[in-house]
C-alpha positions in Angstrom: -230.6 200.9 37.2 -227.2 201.2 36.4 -226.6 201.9 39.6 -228.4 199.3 41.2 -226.8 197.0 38.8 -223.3 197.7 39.1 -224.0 197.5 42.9 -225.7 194.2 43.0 -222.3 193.2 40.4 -220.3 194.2 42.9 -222.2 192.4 45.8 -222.1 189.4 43.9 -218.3 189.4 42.8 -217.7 190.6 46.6 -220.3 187.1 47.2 -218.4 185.3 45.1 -214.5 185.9 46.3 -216.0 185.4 49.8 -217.1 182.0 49.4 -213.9 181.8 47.6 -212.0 182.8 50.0 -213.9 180.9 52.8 -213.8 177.6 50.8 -209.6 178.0 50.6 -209.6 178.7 54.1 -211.5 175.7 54.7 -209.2 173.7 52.6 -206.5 175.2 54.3 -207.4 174.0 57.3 -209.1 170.4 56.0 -205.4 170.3 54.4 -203.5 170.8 57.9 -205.8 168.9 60.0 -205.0 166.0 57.1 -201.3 166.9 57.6 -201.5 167.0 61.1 -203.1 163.8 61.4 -201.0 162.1 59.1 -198.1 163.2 60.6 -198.7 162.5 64.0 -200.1 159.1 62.6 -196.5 159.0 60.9 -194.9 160.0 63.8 -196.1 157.2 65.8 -196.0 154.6 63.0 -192.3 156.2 62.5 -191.8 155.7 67.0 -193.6 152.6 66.5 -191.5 151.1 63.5 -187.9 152.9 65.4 -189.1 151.1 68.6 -189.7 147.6 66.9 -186.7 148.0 64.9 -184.9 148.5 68.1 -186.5 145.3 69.7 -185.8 143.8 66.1 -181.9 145.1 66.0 -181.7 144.1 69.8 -182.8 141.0 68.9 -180.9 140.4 66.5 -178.0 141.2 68.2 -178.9 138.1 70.9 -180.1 136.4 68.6 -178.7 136.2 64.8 -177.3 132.5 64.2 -174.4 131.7 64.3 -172.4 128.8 64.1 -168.8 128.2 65.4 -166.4 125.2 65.5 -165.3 123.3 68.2 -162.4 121.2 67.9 -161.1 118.7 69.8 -159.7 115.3 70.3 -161.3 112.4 69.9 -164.1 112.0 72.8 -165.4 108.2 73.2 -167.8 109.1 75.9 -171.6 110.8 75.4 -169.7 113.9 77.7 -169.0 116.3 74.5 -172.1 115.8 73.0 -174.3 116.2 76.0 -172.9 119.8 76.5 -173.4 120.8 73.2 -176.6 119.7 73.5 -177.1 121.5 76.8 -175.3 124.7 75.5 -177.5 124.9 72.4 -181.2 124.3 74.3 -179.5 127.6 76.6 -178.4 129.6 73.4 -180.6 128.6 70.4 -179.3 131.2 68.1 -175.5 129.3 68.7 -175.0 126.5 67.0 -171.8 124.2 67.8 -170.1 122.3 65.0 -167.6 119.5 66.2 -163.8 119.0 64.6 -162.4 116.0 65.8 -159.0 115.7 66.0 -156.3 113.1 65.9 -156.4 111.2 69.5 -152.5 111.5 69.8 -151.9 114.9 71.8 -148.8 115.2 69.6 -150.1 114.9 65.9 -153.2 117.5 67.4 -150.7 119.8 68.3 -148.7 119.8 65.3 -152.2 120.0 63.6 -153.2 123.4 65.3 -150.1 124.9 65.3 -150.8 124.8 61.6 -153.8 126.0 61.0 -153.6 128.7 63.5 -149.8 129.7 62.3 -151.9 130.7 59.3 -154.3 133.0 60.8 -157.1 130.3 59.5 -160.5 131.1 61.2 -161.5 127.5 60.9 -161.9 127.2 64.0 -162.7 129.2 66.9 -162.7 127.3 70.2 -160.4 123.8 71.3 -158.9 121.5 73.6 -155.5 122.5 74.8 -153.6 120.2 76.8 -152.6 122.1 80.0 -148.5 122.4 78.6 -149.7 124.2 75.5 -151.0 127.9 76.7 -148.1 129.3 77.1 -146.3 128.3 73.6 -150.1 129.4 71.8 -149.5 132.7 73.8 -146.4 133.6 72.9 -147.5 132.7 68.9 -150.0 135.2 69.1 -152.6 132.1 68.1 -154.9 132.8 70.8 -157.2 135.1 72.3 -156.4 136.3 75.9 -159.5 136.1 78.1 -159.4 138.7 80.6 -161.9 141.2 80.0 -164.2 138.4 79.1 -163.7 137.4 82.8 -164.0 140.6 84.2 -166.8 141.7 82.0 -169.1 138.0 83.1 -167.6 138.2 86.9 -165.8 135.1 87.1 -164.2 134.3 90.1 -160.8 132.3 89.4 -160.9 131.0 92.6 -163.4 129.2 92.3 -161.3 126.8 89.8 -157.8 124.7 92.0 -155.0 126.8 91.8 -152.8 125.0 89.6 -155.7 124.6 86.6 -155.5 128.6 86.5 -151.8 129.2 86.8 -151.1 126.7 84.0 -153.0 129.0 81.9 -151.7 132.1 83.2 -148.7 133.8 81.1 -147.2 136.8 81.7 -149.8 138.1 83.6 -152.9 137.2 81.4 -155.0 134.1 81.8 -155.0 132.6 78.0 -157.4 129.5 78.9 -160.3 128.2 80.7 -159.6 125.1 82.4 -162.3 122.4 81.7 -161.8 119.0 83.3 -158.0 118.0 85.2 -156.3 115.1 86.9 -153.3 114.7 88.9 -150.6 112.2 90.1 -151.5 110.5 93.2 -150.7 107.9 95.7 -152.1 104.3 95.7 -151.5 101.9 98.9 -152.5 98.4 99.9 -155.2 98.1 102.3 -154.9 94.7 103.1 -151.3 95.7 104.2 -151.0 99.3 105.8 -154.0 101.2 107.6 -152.3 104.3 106.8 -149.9 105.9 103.6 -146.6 107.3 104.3 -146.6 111.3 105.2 -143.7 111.7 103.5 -140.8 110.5 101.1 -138.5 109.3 104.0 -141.7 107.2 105.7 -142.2 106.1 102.3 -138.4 104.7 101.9 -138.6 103.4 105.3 -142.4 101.5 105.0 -141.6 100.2 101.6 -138.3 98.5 102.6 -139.7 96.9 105.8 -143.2 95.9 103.7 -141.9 94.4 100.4 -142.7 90.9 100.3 -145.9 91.3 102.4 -148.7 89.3 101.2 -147.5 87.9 97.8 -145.6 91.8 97.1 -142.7 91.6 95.2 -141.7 95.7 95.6 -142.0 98.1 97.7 -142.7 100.9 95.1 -143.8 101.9 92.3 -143.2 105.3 89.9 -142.7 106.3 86.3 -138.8 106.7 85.8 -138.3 106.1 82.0 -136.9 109.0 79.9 -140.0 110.4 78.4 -142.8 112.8 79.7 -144.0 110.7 82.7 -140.5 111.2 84.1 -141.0 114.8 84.5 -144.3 114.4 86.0 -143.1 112.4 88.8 -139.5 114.7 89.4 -141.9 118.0 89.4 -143.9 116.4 92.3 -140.2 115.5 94.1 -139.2 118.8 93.5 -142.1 121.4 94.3 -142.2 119.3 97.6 -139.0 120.4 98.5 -140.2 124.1 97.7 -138.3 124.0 94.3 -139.6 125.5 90.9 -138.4 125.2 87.6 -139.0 128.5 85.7 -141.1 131.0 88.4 -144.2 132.8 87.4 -142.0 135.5 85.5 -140.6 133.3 83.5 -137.2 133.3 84.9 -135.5 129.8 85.5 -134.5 128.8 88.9 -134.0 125.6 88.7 -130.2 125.6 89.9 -131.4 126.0 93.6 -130.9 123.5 96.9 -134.6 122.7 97.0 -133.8 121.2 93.4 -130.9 119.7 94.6 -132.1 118.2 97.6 -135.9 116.6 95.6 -133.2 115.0 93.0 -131.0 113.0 95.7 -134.6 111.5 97.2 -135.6 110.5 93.5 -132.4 108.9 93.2 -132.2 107.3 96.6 -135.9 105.6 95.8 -134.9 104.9 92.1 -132.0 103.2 93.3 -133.0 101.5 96.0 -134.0 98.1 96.8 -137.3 98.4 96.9 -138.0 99.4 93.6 -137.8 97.2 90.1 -134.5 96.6 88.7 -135.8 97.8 85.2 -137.5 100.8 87.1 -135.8 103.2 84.8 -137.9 101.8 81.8 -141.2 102.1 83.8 -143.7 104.2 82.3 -147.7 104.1 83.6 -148.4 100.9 81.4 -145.7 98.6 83.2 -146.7 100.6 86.7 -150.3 99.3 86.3 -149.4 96.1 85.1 -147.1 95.1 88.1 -149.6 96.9 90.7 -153.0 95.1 89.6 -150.8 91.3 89.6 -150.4 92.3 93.2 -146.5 93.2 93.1 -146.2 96.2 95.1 -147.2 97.4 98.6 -147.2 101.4 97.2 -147.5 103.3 93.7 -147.7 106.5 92.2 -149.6 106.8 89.1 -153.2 108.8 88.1 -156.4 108.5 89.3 -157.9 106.0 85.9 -155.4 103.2 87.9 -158.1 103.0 91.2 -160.8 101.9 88.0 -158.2 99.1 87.0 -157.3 98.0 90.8 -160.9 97.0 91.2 -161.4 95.5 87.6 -162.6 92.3 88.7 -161.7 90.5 85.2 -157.8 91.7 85.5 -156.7 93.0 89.1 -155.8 91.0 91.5 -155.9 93.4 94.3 -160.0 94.6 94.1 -161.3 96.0 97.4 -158.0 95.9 98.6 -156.7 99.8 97.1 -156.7 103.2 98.8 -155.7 106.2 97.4 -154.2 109.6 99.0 -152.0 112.7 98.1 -148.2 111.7 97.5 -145.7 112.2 100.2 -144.2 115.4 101.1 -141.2 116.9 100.9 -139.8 119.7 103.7 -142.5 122.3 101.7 -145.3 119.8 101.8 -147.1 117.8 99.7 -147.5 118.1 95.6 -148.9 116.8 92.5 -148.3 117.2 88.8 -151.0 118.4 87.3 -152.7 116.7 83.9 -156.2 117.8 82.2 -157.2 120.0 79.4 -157.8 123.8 79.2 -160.3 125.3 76.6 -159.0 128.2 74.3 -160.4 130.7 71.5 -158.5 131.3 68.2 -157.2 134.7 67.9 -158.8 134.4 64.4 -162.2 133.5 65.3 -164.8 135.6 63.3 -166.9 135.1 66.3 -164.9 135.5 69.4 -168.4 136.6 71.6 -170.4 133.4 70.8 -167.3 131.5 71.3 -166.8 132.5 74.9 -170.2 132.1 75.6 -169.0 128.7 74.6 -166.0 128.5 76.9 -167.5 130.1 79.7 -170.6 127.6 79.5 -168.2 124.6 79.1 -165.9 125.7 81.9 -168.6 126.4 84.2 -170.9 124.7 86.7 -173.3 123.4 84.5 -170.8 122.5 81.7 -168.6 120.5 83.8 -171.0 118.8 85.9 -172.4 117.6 82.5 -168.9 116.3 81.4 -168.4 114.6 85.2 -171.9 112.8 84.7 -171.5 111.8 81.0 -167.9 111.8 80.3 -166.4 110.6 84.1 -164.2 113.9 83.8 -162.8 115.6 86.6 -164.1 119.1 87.4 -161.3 121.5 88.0 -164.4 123.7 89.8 -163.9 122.5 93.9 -167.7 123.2 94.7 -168.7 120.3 92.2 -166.8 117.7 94.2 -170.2 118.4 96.8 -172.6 117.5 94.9 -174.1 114.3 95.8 -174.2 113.2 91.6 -171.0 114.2 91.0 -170.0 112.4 93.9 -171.9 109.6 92.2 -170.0 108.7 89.1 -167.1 107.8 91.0 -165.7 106.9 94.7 -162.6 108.9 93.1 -165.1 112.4 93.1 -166.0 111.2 96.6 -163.1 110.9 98.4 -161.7 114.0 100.1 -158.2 112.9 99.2 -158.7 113.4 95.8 -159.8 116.5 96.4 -156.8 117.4 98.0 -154.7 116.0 95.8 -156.3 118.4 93.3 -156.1 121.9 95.3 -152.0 121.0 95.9 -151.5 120.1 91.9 -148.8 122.0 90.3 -148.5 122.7 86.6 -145.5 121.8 85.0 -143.1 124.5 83.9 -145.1 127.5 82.5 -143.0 128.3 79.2 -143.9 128.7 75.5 -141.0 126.2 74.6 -142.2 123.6 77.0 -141.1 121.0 74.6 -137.4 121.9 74.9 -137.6 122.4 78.4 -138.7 119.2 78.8 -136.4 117.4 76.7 -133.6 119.0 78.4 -135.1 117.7 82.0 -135.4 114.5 80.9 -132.0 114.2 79.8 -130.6 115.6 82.4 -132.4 114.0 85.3 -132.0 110.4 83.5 -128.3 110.5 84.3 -128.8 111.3 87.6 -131.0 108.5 88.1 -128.4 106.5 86.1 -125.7 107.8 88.4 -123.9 109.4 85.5 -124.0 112.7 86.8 -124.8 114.6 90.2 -127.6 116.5 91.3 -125.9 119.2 91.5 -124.8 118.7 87.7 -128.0 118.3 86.9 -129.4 121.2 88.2 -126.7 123.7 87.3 -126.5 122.2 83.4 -130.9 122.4 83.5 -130.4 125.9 84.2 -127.8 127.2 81.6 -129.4 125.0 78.9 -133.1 126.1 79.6 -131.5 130.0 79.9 -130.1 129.5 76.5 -133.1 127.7 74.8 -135.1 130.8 76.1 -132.6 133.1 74.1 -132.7 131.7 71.1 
């Protein structure tokens, strides 16, 4: 009994540990399967949650706001606000807050040159007038744009010449250009068929024509001491194949091509054909004596053809043609005017703000501003389509066109201001006859040379 006892103990106890051991196997393996499950369920939640996140962080990459500040002069047209408009409908998560500034180029200047002299992030794109790049450059105030242009594709060509080389310093392209203008030709219709070709046809036709229907002048210019002046002597002299500081920033202004553009300014300045007071003329008193009808010819920019045919003050409508100026031995040329579009070195959001630039400065951005503002594209494409065309029989006209693509920047230097001021003087006292071309031209050069040193 004993026997059978101890063996039917040790059956059950061996019973027992088996279904013990058989119930932590099967716990084991409920266990596992649970962890296995849960894992993989983990895993994929985990794949799931990385792969969102991704979309999430990509996202938010495109599309975290952000807000940046544009500043610029004072705009009275719908044009600024119609491609901000645009620009934010295309790039939701950019928002575009306006800074207007003072509507005297001057006092906005100054005002810049301030802020960004202090490394202020204030703002982070603006208007530049096309004299400025250079001098913002050289500060250090501004961002260059290269490998933004690289990196989007841009083709520079696509923009007239003298809207990208006014922005170009030292090799590197510091602005975008965004709308331009240009000096160009007017002529009487009701008096010539055609404009002179060049400065002596001009001297010749003027002379023969003042007096013709009611004219009191042959021609008209801007020969006062002051900016305007060294608008029209660039055109004399870059159509003579002149320059005043070359694209390395070297002056080479004392040259016969100089020499030779300053003794035709002087011969037309002093001639008979012109206004005794022509030495005081600046663009208001050119516009005022060629809308009463005075003159057979003038030079002046393209807003003058708008006042020609202003039926409440000109006295000349229908009767006004424009074309490129006349040319010199090298051909023809026009000072170029307009505005460029720059980023702040500072900026704290230098990739939304070229998105900014390059939208404004594009196709789309400047058609905008040609249909709401009446600016000038400084794109050549835009001057084919039919409603661009539309909004003026200035964007119509071929001439203009032309006058555009031969436009030449005034001298590229981060002391523009100087250089100017030294021109001016200079070149007043040849028109004056106190002093020679060749004075002029050889005293430009040392003075500019040393204003550079300093």
């Amino acid at each position: 009994m004993k026997s059978a006892l101890k063996k039917g103990g040790i059956t059950l106890k061996f019973s027992k540990l088996a279904l013990s051991s058989m119930l932590l196997i099967a716990l084991v393996f409920f266990l596992v399967a649970c962890n296995s499950d849960s894992s993989e369920q983990d895993n994929n939640d985990e794949s799931d949650t990385s792969s969102a996140n991704g979309e999430q962080a990509s996202e938010g990459s495109e599309e975290e706001p952000v807000t940046i500040v544009y500043a610029r002069g004072v705009d009275t047209t719908p044009g600024t606000e119609a491609v901000i408009k645009a620009f934010e409908e295309k790039f939701p998560h950019i928002k575009v807050e306006q800074r207007e500034m003072p509507a005297d180029t001057g006092q906005s200047h100054d005002q810049y040159v301030t802020l960004l002299s202090s490394q202020s992030s204030e703002i982070d794109v603006f208007n530049a007038d096309v004299i400025w790049p250079a001098e913002f450059a050289q500060a250090n105030y501004v961002l260059e744009l290269d490998r933004f242009i690289e990196k989007d594709g841009i083709n520079m060509d696509d923009y007239f010449p003298g809207t990208v080389a006014a922005a170009n310093f030292n090799g590197k392209q510091w602005a975008m250009p965004q709308y331009t203008d240009a000096g160009v030709f007017y002529y009487r219709t009701d008096i010539v068929d055609e404009p002179p070709a060049t400065w002596d046809e001009l001297i010749e036709m003027a002379s023969e024509l003042k007096g013709e229907n009611g004219t009191e002048y042959g021609y008209l210019m801007q020969a006062a001491q002051y900016e305007g002046l060294i608008t029209n002597a660039i055109e004399f002299i870059a159509s003579y194949g002149g320059e005043v500081v070359d694209e390395n920033n070297n002056v080479v202004v004392d040259s016969p091509e100089t020499i030779k553009a300053l003794d035709k300014m002087k011969e037309i300045v002093t001639s008979d054909f012109v206004p005794e007071n022509i030495v005081n003329f600046m663009e208001i008193e050119t516009e005022n004596a060629w809308i009463e009808g005075n003159a057979v010819f003038a030079r002046n920019w393209p807003y003058m053809m708008a006042s020609s045919n202003d039926e409440e003050r000109s006295e000349i409508v229908d009767n006004v043609e424009m074309s490129r100026l006349p040319a010199g031995d090298e051909g023809t040329a026009a000072s170029l005017g307009g505005w460029m579009t720059m980023i702040n070195r500072y900026s704290e959001h230098p990739e939304a703000a070229w998105e900014f630039v390059k939208f404004i400065s594009g196709p789309e951005g400047q058609k905008i501003s040609a249909l709401e503002g009446g600016r000038a594209p400084t794109l050549s494409a835009l001057y084919d389509d039919p409603e661009v065309q539309g909004v003026s029989s200035l964007f119509a006209n071929p001439e203009f066109r032309e006058v555009l693509q031969s436009a030449v920047p005034r001298p590229v230097s981060p002391i523009y201001p100087e250089v100017s001021d030294i021109m001016q003087i200079e070149i007043s006292k040849v028109l004056t006859g106190d002093q020679t071309s060749e004075e002029a031209a050889k005293n430009m050069q040392e003075k500019i040379e040393a204003a550079m040193a300093e």
